[in-house]
FITORTOR-914620 format. One line per field, with one value per residue (C-alpha): x, y, z. Coordinates in nm, 2 decimals, padded with zeros to 4 digits. Layout:
BEGIN
xx: [X	...]
yy: [Y	...]
zz: [Z	...]
! end
This chain:
BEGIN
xx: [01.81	01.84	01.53	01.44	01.43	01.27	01.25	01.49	01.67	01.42	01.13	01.32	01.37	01.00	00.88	01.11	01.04	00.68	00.68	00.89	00.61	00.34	00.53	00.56	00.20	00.05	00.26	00.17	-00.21	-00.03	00.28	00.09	00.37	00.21	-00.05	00.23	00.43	00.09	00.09	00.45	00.40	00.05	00.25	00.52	00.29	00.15	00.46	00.57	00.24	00.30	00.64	00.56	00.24	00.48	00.75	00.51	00.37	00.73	00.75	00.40	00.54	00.86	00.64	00.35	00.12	-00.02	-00.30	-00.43	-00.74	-00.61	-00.24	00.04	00.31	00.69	00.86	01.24	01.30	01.09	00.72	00.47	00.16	-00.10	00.08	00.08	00.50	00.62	00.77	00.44	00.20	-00.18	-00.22	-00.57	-00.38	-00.06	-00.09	-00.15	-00.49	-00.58	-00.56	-00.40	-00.13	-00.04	-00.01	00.18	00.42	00.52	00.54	00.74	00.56	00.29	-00.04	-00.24	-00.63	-00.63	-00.57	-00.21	00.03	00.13	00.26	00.00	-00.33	-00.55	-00.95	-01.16	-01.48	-01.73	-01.54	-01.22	-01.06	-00.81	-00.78	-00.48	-00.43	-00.15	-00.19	-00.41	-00.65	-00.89	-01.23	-01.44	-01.27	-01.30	-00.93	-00.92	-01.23	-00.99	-00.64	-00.56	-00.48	-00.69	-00.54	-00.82	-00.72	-00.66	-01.01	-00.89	-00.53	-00.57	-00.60	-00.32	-00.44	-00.57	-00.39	-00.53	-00.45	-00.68	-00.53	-00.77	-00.78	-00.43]
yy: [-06.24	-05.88	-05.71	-05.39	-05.11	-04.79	-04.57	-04.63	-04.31	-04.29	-04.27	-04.03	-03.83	-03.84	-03.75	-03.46	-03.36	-03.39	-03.17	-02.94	-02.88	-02.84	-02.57	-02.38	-02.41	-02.36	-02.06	-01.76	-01.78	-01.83	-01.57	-01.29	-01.08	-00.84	-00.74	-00.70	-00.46	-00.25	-00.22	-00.14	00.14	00.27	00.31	00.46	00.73	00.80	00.83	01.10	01.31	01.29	01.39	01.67	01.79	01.88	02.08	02.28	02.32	02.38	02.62	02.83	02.88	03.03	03.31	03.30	03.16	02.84	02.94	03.09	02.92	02.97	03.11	03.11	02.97	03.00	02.70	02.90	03.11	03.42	03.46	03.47	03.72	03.44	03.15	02.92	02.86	02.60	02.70	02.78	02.57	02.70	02.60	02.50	02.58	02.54	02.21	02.15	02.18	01.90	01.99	01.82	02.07	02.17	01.80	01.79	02.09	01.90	01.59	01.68	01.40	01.44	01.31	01.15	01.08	00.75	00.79	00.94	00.69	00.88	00.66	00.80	00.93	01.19	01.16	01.42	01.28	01.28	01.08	01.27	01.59	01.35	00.99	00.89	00.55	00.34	00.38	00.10	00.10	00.32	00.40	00.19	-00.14	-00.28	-00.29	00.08	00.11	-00.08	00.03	00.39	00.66	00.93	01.27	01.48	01.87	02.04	02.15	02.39	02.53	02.22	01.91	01.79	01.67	01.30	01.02	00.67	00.41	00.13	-00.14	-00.41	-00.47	-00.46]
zz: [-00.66	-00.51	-00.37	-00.50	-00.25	-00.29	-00.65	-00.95	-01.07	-01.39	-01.15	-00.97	-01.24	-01.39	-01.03	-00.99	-01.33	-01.32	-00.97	-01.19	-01.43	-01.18	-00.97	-01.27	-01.36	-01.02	-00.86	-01.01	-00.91	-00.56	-00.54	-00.68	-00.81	-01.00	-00.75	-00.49	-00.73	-00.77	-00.40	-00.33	-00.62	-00.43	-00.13	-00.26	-00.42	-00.10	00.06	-00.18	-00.14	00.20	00.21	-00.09	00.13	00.44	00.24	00.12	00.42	00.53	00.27	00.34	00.71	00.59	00.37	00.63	00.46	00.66	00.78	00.46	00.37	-00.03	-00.11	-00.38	-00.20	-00.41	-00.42	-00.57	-00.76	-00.89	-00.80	-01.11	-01.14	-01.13	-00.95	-01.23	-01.29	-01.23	-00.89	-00.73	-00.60	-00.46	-00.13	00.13	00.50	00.36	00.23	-00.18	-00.32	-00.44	-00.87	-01.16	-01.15	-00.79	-00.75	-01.05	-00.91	-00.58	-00.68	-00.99	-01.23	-01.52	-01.42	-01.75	-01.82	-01.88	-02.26	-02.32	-02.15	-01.87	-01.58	-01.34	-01.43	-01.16	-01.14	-00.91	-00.73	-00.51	-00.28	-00.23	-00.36	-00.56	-00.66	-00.81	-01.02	-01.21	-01.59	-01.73	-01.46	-01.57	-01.32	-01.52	-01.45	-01.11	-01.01	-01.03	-00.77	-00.50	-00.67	-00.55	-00.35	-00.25	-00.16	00.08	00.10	00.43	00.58	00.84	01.01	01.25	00.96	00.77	00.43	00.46	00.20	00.24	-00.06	-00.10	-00.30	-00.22	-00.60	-00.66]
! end
């Protein structure tokens, strides 16, 4: 009579199958995917204001106009009366003020309010010039609160603007 060593290939099978279904189950509260994308999407708005902020600033040297403490600064093309085309942006020491629409103008994107499906929606508060969150994460939820970046104007000719993301609740 032969010994039996070790599993047969139905246990095996069972085992592996049963592992299967657990993994499944279990890995999306650990591998958060989502959250991660949020994140990578944050920083990647963050990097654009950044990267808008100092061609403007590029810009506002070529015309003189960084160490204005408010200017129209032309982006191309032909200047408007009351710098509101859509090649103008108003400027705090060269840098973008911190409103719907200069922010709009550099960064070439619509901003929303929360209720027209716009990709990103813009909030002003007490705590910076600009806070800027992902569509669907309104201010009232909690996610929002820790979900965001926050674009600070330019307070003098020797500040850049300041752009911190907090995605704690991402």
């Amino acid at each position: 009579m032969m010994r039996q060593q070790g599993f047969t290939l139905i246990e095996l099978v069972v085992v592996i199958v049963i592992l299967g279904i657990l993994a499944v189950t279990a890995a999306p509260k650990f591998i958060d995917l989502q959250g991660d994308a949020r994140e990578s999407t944050l920083q990647g708005m963050k990097a654009a204001l950044e990267g808008a902020s100092t061609l403007t600033y590029s810009k506002a040297a070529i015309q003189d106009k960084q160490r204005a403490p408010f200017a129209c600064v032309l982006l191309s093309g032909t200047p408007t009366s009351s710098c509101n085309g859509d090649n103008e942006v108003n400027t705090v020491y060269g840098y973008p003020r911190a409103t719907q629409r200069d922010l709009s103008v550099v960064l070439e994107t619509i901003f929303g309010d929360g209720s027209n499906g716009e990709e990103w929606d813009i909030d002003f508060s007490l705590t910076a010039d600009a806070v800027i969150t992902l569509s669907g994460t309104d201010g009232t939820d909690t996610l929002a609160d820790k979900c965001q970046v926050e674009y600070n104007e330019a307070i003098d000719t020797d500040n850049r603007p300041v752009i911190v993301t907090a995605s704690d609740g991402c």
